[in-house]
C-alpha positions as CSV (number, residue, x, y, z in Angstrom):
1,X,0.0,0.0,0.0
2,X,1.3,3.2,-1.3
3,X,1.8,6.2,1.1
4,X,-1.0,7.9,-0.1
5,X,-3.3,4.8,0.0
6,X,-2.7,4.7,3.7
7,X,-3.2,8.4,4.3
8,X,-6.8,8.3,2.3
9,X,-7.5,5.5,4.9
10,X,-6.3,7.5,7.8
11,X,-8.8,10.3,6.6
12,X,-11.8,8.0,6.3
13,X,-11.2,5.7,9.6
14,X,-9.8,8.1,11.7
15,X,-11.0,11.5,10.6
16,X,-14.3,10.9,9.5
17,X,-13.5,12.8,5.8
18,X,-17.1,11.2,3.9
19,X,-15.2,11.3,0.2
20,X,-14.4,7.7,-0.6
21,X,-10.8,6.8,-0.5
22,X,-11.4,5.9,-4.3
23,X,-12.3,9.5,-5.8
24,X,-9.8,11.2,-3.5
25,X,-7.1,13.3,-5.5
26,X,-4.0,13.6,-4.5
27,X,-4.1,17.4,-5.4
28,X,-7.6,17.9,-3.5
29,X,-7.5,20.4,-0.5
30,X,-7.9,18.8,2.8
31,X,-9.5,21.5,3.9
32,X,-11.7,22.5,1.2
33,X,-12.4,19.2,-0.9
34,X,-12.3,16.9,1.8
35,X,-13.4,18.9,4.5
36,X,-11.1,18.2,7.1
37,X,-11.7,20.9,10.2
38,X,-8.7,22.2,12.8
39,X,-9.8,19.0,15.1
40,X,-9.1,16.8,11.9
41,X,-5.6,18.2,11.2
42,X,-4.4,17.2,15.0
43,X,-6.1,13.6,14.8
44,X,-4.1,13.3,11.9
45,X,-1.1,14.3,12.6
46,X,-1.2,11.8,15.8
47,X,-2.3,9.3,12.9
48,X,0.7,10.0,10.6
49,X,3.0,10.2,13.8
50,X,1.8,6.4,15.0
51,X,1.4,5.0,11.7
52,X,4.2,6.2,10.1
53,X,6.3,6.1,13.1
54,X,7.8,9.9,12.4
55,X,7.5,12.8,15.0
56,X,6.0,15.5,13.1
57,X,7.4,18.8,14.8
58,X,5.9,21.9,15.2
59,X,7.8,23.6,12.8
60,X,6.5,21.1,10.2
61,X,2.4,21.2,11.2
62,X,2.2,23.8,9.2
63,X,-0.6,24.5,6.2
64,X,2.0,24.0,3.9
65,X,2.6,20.6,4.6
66,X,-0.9,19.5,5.8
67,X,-2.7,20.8,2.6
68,X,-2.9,17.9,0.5
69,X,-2.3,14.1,0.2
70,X,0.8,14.8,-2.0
71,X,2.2,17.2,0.5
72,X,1.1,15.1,3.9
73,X,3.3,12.1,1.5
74,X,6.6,14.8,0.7
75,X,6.5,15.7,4.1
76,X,6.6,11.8,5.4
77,X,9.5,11.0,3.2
78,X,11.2,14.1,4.4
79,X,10.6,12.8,7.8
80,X,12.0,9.6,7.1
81,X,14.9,10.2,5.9
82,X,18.4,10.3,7.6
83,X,18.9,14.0,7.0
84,X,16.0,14.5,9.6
85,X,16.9,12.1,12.4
C-alpha cells in the first residue's frame, strides 16, 4: 500500500472525511475538498505520527505541509529520511 493509499484510509477511519478513498485526489484540498476541520488536522497528525512512526514537529504542522495528500506524503518522506533524524 502506497503512502498515499494509507493516508486516504487514515482520513476516512480516523477522521471521519465522507469522500471515498477511491475518488480522493491527490491534489484535492484537505481543507476544502475533503473537509477536514482544525480538530481533523491534529487527529491526523497523531495518525501520521503512529502510523508512520515519524514525529511530526511543530515547525512542520504547518498549512504548507498538511494541505494535501501529496504534500502530507513529501513531508513523510522528508521525515524519514536520515537527514531528519
Amino acid at each position: 500500500m502506497s503512502d498515499a493509499d494509507t493516508i486516504k484510509k487514515i482520513l476516512v477511519s480516523d477522521v471521519y472525511v465522507e469522500v471515498p478513498p477511491d475518488r480522493m485526489g491527490e491534489q484535492d484540498s484537505l481543507r476544502d475538498v475533503l473537509g477536514v476541520d482544525s480538530l481533523g488536522f491534529v487527529e491526523l497528525r497523531a495518525q501520521i505520527e503512529e502510523t508512520f512512526e515519524v514525529t511530526v514537529s511543530d515547525d512542520d504542522f504547518t498549512p504548507e505541509h498538511f494541505s494535501t495528500i501529496a504534500s502530507l506524503c513529501a513531508l513523510i518522506e522528508k521525515l524519514r529520511s536520515p537527514a531528519a533524524a
